[in-house]
C-alpha positions as MATLAB code, in Angstrom:
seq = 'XXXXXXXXXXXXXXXXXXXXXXXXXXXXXXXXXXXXXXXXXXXXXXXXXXXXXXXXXXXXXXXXXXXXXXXXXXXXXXXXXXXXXXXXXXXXXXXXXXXXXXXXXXXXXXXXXXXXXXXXXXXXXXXXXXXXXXXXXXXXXXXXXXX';
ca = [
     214.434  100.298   49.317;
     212.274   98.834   46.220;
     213.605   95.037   47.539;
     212.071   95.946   51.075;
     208.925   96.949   49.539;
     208.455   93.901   47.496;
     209.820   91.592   50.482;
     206.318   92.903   52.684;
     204.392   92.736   50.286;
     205.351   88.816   49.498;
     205.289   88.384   53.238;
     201.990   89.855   53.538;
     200.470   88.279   51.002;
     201.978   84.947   52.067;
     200.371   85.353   55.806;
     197.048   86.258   54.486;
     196.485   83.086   52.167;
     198.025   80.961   55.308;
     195.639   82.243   57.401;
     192.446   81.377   55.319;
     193.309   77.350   55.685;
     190.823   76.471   58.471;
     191.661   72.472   57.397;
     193.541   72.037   60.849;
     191.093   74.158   63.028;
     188.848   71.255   65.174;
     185.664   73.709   65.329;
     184.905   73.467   61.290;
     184.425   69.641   61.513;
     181.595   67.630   62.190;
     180.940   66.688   65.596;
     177.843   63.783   65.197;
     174.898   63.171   62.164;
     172.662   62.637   64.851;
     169.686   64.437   64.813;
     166.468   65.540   67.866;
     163.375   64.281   66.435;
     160.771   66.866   65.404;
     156.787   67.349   67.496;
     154.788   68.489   64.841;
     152.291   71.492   66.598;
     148.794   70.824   65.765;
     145.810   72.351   67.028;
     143.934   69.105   68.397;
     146.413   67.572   70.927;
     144.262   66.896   73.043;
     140.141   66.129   72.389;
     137.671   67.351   73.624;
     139.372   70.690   74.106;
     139.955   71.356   77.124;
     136.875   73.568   79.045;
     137.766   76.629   81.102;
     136.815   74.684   84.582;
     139.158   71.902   83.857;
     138.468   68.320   82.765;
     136.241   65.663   85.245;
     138.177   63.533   87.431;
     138.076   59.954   85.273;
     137.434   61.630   81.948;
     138.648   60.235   78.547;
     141.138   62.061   76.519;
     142.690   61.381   72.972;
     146.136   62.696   72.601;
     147.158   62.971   69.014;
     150.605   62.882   69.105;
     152.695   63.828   65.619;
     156.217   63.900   64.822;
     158.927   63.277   62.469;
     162.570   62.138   62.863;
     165.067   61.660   60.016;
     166.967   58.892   62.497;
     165.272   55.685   63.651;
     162.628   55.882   66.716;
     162.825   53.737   69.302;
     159.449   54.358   71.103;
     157.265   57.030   72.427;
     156.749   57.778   76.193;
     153.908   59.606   77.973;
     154.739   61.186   81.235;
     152.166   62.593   84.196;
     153.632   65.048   86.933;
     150.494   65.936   89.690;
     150.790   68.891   91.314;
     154.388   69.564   92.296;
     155.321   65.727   92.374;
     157.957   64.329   89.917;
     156.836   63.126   86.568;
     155.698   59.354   86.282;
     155.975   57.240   83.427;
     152.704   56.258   82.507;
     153.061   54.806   79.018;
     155.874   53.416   76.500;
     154.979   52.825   72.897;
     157.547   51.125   70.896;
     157.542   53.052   68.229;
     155.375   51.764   64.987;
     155.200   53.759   61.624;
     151.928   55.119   60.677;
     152.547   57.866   58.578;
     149.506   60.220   57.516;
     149.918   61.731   53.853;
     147.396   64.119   55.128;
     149.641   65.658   58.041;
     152.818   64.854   56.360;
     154.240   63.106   59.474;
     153.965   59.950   61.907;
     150.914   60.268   64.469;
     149.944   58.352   67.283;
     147.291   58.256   69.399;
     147.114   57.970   72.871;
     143.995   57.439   75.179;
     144.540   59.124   78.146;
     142.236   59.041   81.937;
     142.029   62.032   84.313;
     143.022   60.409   87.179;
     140.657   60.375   89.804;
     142.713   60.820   92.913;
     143.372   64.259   92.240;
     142.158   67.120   94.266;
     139.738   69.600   92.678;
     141.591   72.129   91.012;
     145.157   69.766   91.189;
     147.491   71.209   87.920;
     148.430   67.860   86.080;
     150.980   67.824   83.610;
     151.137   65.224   80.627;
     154.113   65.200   78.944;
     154.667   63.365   75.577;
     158.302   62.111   74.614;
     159.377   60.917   71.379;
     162.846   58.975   71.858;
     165.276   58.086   69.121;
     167.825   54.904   68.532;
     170.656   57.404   69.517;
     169.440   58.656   72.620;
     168.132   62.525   71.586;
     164.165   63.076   72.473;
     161.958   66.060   71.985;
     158.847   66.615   73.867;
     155.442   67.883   73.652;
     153.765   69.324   76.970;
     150.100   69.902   77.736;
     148.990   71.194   81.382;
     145.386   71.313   82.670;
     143.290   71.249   85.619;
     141.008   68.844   87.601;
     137.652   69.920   88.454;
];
């Protein structure tokens, strides 16, 4: 009876070290070391802020634009989507570094028109994209109205 003992306890033992040895187990290794670039949130996307009304059909607008990515960047897009119409490309930047020590990232930025055949009170959309070498993008989205 004292063999028995000792023989489930060895077996026991045995099973519980085999089943710590996650080596052969597919979900423990690394799929890719590709990474999603990184928008940086800042208070002044867009300048001048944008008024309760809406912006003027034609007006100017700077879009500051920061980001960071730890893999290459290929270029930057800028998309527009009027009303309930698909977004349009409206820019690509190939991407150039210009890295601010103050902000701690890359920034770009983008001068951007109101288009003028909106209707009054149109939703527009302006989407900006950063795009990486392998494909992954991350966006940044600001929405207004025309007046």
């Amino acid at each position: 009876m004292k063999h028995i003992k000792y023989l489930y306890l060895i077996i026991f033992v045995a099973l519980s070290v085999a089943s710590c040895d996650r080596s052969e187990d597919p979900i423990y290794q690394k799929v890719t070391d590709n990474r999603y670039p990184t928008v940086v949130s800042n208070p002044n996307f867009v300048t001048p802020t944008m008024p309760v009304a809406g912006y003027d059909k034609g007006a100017a607008l700077s879009v500051e634009f920061n980001f960071i990515s730890v893999d290459p960047i290929k270029e930057i897009q800028f998309y527009q989507k009027i009303a309930t119409a698909d977004s349009v490309l409206i820019n690509t930047t190939p991407y150039t570094p210009a890295f601010s020590r103050v902000k701690n990232c890359d920034t770009l930025v983008y001068k951007y028109t109101v288009p003028t055949s909106a209707a009054s009170g149109t939703a527009i959309v302006l989407r900006g994209r950063v795009v990486n070498e392998n494909g992954l993008t991350k966006d940044r989205v600001f929405s207004y109205k025309v007046k």
